[in-house]
N, CA, C and O atoms as CSV, one atom per row, in Angstrom:
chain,resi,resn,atom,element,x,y,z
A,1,UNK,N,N,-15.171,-68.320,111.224
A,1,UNK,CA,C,-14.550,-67.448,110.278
A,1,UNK,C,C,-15.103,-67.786,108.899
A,1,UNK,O,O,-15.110,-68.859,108.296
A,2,UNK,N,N,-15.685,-66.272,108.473
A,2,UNK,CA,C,-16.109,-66.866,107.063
A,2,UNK,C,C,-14.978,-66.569,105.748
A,2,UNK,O,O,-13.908,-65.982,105.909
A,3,UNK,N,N,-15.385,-67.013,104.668
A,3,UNK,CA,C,-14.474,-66.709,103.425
A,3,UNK,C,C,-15.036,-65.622,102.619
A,3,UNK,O,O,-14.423,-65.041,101.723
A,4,UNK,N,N,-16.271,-65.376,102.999
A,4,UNK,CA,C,-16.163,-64.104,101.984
A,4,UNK,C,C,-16.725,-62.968,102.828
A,4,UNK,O,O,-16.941,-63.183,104.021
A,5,UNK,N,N,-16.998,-61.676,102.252
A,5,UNK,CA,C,-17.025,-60.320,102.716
A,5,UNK,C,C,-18.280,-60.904,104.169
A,5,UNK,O,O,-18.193,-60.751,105.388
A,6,UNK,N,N,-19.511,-61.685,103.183
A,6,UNK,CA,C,-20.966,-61.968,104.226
A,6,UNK,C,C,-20.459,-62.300,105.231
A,6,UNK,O,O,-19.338,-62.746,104.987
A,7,UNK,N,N,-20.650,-62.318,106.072
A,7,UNK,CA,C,-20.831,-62.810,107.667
A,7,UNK,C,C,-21.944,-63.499,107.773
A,7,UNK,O,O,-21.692,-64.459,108.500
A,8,UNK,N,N,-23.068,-63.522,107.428
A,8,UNK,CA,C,-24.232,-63.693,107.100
A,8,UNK,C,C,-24.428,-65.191,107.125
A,8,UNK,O,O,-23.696,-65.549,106.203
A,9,UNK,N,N,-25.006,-66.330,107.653
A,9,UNK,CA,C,-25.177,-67.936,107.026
A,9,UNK,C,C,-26.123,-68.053,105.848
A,9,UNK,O,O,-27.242,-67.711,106.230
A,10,UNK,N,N,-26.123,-68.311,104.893
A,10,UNK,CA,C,-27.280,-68.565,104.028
A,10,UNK,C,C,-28.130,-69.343,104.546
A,10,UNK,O,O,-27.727,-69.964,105.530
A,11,UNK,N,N,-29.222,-69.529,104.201
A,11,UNK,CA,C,-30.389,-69.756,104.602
A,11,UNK,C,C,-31.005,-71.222,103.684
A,11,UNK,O,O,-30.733,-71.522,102.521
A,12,UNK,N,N,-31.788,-71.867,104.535
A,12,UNK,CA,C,-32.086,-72.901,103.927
A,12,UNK,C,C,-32.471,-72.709,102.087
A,12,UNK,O,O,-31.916,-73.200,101.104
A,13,UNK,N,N,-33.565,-71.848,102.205
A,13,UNK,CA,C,-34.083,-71.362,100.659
A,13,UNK,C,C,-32.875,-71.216,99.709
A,13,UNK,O,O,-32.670,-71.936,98.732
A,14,UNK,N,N,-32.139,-70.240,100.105
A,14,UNK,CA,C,-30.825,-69.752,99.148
A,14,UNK,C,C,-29.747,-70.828,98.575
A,14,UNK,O,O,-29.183,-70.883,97.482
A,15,UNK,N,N,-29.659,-71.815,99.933
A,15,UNK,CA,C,-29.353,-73.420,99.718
A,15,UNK,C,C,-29.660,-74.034,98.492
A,15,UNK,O,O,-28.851,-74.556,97.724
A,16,UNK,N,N,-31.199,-73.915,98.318
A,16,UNK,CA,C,-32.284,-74.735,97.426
A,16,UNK,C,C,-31.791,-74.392,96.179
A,16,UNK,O,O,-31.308,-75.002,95.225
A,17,UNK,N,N,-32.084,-73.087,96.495
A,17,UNK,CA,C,-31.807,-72.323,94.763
A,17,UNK,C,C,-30.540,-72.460,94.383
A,17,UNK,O,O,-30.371,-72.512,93.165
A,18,UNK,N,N,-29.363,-72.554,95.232
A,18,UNK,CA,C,-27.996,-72.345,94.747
A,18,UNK,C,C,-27.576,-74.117,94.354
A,18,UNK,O,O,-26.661,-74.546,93.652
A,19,UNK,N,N,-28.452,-74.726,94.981
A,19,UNK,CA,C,-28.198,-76.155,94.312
A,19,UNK,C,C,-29.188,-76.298,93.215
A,19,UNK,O,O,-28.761,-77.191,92.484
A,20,UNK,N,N,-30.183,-75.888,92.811
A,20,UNK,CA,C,-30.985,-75.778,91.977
A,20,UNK,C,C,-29.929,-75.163,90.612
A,20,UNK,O,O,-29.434,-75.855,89.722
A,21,UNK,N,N,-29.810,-73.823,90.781
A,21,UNK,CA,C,-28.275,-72.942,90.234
A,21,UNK,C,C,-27.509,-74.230,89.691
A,21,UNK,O,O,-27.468,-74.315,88.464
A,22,UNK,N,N,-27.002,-75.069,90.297
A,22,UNK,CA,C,-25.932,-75.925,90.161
A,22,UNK,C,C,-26.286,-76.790,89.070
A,22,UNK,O,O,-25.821,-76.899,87.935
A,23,UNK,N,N,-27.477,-77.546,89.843
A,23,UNK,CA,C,-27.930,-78.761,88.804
A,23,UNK,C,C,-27.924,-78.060,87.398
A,23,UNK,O,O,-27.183,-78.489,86.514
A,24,UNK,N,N,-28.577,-77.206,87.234
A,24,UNK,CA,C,-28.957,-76.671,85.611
A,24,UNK,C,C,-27.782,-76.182,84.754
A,24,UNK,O,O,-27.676,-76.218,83.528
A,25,UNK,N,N,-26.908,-75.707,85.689
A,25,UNK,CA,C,-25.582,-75.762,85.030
A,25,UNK,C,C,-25.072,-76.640,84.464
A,25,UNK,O,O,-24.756,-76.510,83.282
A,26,UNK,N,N,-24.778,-78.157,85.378
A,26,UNK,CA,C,-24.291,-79.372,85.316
A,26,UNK,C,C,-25.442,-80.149,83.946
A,26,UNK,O,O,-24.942,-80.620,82.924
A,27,UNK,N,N,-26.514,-80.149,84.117
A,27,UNK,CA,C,-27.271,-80.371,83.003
A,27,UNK,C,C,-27.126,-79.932,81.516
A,27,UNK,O,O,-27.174,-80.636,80.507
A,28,UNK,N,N,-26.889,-78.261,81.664
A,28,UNK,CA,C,-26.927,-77.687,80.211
A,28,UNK,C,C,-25.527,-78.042,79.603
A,28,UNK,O,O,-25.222,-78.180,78.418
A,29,UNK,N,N,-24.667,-78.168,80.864
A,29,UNK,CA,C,-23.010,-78.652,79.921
A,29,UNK,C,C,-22.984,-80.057,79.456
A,29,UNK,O,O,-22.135,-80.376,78.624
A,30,UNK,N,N,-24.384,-81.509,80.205
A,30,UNK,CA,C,-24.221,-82.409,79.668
A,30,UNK,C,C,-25.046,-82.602,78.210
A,30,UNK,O,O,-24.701,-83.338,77.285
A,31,UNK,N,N,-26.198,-81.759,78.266
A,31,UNK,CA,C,-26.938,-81.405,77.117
A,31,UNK,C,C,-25.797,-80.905,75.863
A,31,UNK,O,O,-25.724,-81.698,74.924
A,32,UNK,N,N,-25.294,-80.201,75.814
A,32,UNK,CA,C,-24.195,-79.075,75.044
A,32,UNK,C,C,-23.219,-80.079,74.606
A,32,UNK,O,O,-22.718,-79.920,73.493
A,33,UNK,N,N,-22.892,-81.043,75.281
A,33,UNK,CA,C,-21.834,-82.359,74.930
A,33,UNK,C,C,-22.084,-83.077,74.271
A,33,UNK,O,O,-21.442,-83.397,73.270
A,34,UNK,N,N,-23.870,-83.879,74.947
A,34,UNK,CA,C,-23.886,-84.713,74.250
A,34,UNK,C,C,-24.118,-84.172,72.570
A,34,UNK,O,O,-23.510,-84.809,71.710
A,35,UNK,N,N,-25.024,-82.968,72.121
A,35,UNK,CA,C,-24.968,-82.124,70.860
A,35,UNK,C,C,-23.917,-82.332,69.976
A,35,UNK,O,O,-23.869,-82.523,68.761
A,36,UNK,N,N,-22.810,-82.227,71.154
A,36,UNK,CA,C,-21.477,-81.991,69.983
A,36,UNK,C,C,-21.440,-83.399,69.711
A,36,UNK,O,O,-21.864,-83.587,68.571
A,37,UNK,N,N,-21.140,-84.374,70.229
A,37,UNK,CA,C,-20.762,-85.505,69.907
A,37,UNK,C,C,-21.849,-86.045,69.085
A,37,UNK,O,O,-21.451,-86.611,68.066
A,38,UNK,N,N,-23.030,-86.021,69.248
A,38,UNK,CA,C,-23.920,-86.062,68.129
A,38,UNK,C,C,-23.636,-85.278,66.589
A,38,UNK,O,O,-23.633,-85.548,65.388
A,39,UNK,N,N,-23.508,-84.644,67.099
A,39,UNK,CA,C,-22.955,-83.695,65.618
A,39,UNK,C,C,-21.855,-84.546,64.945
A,39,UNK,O,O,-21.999,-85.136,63.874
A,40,UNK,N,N,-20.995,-84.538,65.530
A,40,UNK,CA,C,-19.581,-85.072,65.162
A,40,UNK,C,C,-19.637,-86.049,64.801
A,40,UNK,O,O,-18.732,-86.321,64.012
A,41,UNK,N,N,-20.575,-87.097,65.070
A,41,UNK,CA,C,-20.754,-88.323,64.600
A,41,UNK,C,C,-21.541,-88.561,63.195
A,41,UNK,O,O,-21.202,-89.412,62.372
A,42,UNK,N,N,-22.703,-87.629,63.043
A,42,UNK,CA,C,-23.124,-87.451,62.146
A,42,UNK,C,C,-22.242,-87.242,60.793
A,42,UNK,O,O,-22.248,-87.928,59.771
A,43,UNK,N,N,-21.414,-85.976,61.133
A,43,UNK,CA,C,-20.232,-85.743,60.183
A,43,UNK,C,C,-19.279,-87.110,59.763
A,43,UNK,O,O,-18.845,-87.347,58.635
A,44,UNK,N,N,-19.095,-87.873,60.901
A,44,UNK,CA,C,-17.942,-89.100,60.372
A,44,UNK,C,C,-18.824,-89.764,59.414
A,44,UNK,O,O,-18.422,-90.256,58.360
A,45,UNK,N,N,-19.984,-89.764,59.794
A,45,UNK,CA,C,-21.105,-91.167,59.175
A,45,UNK,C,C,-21.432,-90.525,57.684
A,45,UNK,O,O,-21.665,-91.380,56.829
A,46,UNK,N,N,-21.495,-88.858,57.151
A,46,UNK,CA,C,-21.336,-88.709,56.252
A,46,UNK,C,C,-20.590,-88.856,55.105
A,46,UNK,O,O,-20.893,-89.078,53.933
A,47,UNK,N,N,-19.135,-88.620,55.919
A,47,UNK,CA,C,-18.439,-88.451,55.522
A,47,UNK,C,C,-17.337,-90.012,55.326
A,47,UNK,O,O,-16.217,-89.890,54.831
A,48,UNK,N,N,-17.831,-91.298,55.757
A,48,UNK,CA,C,-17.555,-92.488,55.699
A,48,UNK,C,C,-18.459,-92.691,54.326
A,48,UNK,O,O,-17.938,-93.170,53.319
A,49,UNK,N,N,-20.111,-92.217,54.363
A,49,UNK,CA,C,-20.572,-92.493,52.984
A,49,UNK,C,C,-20.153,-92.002,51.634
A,49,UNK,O,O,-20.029,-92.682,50.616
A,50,UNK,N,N,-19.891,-90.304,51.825
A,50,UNK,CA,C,-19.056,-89.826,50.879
A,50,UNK,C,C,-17.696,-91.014,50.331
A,50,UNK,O,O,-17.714,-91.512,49.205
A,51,UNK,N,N,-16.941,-91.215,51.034
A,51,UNK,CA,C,-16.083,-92.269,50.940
A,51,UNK,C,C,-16.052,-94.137,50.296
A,51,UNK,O,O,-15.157,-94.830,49.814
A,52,UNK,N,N,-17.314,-94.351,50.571
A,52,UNK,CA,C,-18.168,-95.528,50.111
A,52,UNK,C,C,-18.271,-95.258,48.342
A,52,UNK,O,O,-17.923,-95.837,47.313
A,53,UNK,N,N,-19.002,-93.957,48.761
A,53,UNK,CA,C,-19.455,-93.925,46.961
A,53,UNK,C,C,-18.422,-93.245,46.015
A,53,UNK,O,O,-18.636,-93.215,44.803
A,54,UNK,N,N,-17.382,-92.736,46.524
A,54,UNK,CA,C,-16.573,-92.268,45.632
A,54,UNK,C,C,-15.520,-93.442,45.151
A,54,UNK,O,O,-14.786,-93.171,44.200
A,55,UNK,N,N,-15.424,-94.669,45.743
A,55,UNK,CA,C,-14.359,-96.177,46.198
A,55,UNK,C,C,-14.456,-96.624,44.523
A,55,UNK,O,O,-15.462,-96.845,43.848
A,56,UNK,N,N,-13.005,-96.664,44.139
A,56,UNK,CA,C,-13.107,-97.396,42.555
A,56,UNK,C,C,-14.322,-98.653,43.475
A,56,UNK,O,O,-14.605,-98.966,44.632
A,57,UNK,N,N,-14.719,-99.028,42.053
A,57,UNK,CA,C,-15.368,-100.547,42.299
A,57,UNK,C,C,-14.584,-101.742,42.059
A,57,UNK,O,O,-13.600,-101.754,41.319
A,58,UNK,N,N,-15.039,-102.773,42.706
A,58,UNK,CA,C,-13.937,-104.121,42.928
A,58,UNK,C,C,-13.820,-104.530,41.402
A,58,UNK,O,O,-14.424,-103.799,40.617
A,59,UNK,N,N,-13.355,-105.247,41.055
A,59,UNK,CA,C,-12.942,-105.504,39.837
A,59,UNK,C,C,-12.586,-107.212,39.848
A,59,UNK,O,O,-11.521,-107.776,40.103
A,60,UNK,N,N,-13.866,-107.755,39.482
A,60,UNK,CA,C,-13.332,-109.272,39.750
A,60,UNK,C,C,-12.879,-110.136,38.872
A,60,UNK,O,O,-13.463,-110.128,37.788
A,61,UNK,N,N,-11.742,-111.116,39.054
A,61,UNK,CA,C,-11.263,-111.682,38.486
A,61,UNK,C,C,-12.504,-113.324,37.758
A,61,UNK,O,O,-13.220,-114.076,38.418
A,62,UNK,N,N,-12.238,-113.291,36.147
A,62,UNK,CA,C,-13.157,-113.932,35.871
A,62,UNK,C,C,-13.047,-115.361,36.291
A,62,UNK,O,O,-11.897,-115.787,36.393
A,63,UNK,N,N,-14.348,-116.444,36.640
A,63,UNK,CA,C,-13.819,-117.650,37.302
A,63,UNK,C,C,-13.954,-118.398,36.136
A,63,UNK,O,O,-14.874,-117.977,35.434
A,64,UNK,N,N,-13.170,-119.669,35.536
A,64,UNK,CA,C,-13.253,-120.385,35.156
A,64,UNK,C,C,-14.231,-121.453,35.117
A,64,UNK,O,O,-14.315,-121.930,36.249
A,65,UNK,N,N,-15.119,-122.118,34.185
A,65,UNK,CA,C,-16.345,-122.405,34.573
A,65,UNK,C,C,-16.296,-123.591,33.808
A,65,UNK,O,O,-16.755,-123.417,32.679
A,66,UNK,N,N,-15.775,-125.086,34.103
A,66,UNK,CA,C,-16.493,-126.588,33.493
A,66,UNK,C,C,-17.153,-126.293,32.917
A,66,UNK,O,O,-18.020,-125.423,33.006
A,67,UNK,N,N,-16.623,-127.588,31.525
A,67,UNK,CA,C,-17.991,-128.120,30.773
A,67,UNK,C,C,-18.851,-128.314,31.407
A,67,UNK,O,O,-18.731,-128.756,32.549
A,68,UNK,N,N,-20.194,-127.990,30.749
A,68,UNK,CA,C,-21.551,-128.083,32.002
A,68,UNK,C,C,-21.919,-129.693,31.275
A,68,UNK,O,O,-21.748,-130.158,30.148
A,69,UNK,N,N,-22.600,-130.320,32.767
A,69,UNK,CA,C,-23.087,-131.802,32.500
A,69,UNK,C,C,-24.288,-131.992,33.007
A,69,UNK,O,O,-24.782,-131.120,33.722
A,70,UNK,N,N,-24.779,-132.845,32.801
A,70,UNK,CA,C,-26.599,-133.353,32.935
A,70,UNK,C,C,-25.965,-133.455,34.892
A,70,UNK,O,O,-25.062,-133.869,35.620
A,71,UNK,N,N,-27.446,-132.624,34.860
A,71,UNK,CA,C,-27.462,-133.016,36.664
A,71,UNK,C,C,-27.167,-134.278,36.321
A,71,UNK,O,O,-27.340,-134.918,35.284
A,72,UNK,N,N,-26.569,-134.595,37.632
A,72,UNK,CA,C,-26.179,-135.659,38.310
A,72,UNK,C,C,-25.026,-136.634,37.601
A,72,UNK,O,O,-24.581,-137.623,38.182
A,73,UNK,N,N,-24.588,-136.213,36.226
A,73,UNK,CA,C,-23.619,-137.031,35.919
A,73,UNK,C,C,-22.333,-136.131,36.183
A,73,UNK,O,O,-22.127,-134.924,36.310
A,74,UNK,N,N,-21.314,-137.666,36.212
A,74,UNK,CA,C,-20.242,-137.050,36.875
A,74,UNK,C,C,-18.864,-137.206,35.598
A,74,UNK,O,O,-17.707,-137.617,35.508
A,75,UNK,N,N,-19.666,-136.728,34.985
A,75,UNK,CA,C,-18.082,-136.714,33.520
A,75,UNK,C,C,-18.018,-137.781,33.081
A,75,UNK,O,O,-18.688,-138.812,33.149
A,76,UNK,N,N,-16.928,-137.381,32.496
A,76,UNK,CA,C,-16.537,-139.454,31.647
A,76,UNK,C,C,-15.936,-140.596,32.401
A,76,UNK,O,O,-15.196,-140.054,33.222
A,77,UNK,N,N,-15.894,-141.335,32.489
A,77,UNK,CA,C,-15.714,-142.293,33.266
A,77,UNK,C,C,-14.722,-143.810,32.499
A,77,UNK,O,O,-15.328,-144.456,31.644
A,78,UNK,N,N,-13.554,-144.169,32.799
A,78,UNK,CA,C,-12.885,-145.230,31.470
A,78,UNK,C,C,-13.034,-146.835,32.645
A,78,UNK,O,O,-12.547,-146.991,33.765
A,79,UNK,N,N,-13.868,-147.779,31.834
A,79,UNK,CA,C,-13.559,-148.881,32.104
A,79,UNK,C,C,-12.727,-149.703,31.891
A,79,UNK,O,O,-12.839,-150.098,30.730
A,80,UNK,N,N,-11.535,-150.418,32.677
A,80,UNK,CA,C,-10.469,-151.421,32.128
A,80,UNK,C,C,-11.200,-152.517,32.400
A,80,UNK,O,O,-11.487,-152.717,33.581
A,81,UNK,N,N,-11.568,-153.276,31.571
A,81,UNK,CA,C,-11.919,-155.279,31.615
A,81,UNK,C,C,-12.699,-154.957,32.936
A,81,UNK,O,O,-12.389,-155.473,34.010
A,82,UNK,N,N,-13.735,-154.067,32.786
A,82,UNK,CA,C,-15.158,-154.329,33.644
A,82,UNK,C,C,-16.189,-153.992,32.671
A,82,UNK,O,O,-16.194,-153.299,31.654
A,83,UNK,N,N,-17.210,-154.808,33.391
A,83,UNK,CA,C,-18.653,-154.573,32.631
A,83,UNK,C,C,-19.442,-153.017,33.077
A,83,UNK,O,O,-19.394,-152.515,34.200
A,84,UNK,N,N,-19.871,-152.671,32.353
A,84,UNK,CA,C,-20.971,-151.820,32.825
A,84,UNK,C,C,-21.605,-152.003,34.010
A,84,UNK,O,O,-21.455,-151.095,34.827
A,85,UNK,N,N,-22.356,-153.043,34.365
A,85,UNK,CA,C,-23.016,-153.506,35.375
A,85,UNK,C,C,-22.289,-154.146,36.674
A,85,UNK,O,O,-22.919,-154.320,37.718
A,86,UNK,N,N,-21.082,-154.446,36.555
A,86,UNK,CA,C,-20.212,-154.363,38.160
A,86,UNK,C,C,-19.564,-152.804,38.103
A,86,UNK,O,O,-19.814,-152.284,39.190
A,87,UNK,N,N,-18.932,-152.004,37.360
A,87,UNK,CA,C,-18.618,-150.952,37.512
A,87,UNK,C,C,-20.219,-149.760,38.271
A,87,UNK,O,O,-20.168,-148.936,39.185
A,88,UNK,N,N,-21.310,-150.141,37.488
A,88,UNK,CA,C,-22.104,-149.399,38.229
A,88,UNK,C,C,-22.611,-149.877,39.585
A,88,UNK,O,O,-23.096,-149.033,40.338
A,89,UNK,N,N,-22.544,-151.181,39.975
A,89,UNK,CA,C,-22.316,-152.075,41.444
A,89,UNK,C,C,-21.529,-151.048,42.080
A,89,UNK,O,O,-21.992,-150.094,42.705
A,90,UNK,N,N,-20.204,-151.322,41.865
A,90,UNK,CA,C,-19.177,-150.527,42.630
A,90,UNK,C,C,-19.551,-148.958,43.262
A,90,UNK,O,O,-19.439,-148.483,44.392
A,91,UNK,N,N,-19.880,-148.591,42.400
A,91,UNK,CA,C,-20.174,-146.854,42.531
A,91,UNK,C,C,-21.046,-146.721,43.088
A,91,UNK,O,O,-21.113,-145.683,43.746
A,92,UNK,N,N,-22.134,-147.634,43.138
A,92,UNK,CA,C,-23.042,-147.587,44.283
A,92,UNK,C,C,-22.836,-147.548,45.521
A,92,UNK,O,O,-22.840,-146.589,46.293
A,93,UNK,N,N,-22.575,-149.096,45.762
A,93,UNK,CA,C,-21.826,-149.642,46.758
A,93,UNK,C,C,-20.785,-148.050,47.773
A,93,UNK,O,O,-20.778,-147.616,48.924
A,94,UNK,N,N,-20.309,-147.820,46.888
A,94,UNK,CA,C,-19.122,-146.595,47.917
A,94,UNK,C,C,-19.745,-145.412,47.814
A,94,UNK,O,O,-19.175,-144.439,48.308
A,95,UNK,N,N,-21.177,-145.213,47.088
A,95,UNK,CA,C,-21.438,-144.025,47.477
A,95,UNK,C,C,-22.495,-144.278,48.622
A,95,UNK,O,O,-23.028,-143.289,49.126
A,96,UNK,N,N,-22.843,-145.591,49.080
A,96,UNK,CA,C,-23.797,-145.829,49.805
A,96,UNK,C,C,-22.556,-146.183,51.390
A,96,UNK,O,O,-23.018,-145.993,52.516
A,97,UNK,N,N,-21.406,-146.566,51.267
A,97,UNK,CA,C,-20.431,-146.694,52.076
A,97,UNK,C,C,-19.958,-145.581,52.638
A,97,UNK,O,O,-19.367,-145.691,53.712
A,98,UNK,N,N,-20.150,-144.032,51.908
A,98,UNK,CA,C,-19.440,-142.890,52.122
A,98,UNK,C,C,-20.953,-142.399,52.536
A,98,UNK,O,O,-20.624,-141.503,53.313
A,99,UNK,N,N,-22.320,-142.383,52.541
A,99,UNK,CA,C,-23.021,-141.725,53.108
A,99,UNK,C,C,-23.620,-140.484,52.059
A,99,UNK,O,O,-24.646,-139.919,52.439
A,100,UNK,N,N,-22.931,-139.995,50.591
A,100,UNK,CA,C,-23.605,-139.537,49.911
A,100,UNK,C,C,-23.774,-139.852,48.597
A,100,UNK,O,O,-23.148,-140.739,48.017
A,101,UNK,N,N,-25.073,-138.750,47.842
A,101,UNK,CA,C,-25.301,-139.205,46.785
A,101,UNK,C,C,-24.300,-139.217,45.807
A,101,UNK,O,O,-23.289,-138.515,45.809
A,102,UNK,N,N,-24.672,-140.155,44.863
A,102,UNK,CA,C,-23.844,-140.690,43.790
A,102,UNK,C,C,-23.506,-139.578,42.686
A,102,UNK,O,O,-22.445,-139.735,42.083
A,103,UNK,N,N,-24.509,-138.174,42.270
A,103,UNK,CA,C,-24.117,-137.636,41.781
A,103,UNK,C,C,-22.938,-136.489,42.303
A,103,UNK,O,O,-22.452,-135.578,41.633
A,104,UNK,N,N,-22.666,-136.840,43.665
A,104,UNK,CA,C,-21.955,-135.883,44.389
A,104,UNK,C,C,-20.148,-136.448,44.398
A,104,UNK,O,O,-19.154,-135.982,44.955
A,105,UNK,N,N,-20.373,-137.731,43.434
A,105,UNK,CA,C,-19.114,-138.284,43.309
A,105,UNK,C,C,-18.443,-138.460,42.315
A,105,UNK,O,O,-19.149,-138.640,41.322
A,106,UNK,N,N,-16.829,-138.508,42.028
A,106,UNK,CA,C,-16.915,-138.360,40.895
A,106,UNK,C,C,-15.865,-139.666,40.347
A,106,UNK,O,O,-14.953,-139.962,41.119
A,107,UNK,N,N,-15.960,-140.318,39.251
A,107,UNK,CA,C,-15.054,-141.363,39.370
A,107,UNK,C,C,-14.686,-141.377,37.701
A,107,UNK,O,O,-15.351,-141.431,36.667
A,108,UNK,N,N,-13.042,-141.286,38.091
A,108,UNK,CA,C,-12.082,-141.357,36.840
A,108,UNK,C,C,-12.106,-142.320,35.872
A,108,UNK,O,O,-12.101,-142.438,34.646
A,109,UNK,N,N,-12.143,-143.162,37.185
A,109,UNK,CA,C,-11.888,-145.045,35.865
A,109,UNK,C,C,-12.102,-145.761,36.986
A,109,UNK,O,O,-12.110,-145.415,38.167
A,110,UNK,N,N,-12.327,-147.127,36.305
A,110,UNK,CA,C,-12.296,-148.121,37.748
A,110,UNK,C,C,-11.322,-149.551,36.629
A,110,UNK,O,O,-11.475,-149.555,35.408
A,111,UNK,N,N,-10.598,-150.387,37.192
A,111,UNK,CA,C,-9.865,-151.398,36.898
A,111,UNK,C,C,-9.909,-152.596,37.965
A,111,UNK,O,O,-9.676,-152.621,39.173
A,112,UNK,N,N,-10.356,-153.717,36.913
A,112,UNK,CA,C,-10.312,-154.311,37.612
A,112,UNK,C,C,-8.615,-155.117,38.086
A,112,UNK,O,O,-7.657,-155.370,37.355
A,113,UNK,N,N,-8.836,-155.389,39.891
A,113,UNK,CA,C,-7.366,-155.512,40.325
A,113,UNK,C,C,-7.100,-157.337,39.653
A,113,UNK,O,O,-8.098,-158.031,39.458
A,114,UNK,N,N,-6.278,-157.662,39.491
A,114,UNK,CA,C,-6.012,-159.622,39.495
A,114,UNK,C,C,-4.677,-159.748,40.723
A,114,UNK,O,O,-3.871,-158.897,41.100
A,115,UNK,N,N,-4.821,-160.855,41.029
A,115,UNK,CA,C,-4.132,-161.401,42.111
A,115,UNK,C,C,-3.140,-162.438,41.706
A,115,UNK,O,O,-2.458,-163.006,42.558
């Protein structure tokens, strides 16, 4: 029993073509899609730049900026009842104990302790 008026079987050829028929259908609607979505994307990506360049600009807060000092010195420094020459011992000593350079340290005062 057939479903439509034909009685008729189609034929291998008519087969070919009617799946042939098919594919190009199924093709031109994935062609036609992907278009749109291409399109559409284009539009966001414009329209994200439109958005970019119209953006107040940032407005940064100014940073506060130290007295500037000679590379490598580290500010003022107050000796209590030490010499120059054990206070600069010391600072060696712990910047060579801590692994970096001496201008990377910074030291307030040094006192000497009594017992």
């Amino acid at each position: 029993m057939f479903l439509t008026d034909n009685p008729a079987p189609i034929t291998l050829g008519e087969a070919g073509i009617y799946a042939l028929l098919g594919y190009a259908v199924v093709f031109f609607g994935l062609i036609m899609l992907m278009t749109v979505v291409i399109i559409i994307g284009k539009c966001f990506i414009a329209a994200e730049k439109k958005r970019k360049a119209q953006a107040e600009p940032v407005v940064v807060a100014p940073v506060e900026v130290a007295a500037p000092t000679a590379p490598g010195a580290a500010g003022d420094l107050k000796l209590h009842n030490v010499e120059p020459k054990v206070a600069a011992m010391l600072m060696a000593i712990v910047a060579d104990k801590l692994g970096k350079p001496l201008n990377e340290l910074r030291f307030v005062s040094i006192r000497e302790v009594e017992e």
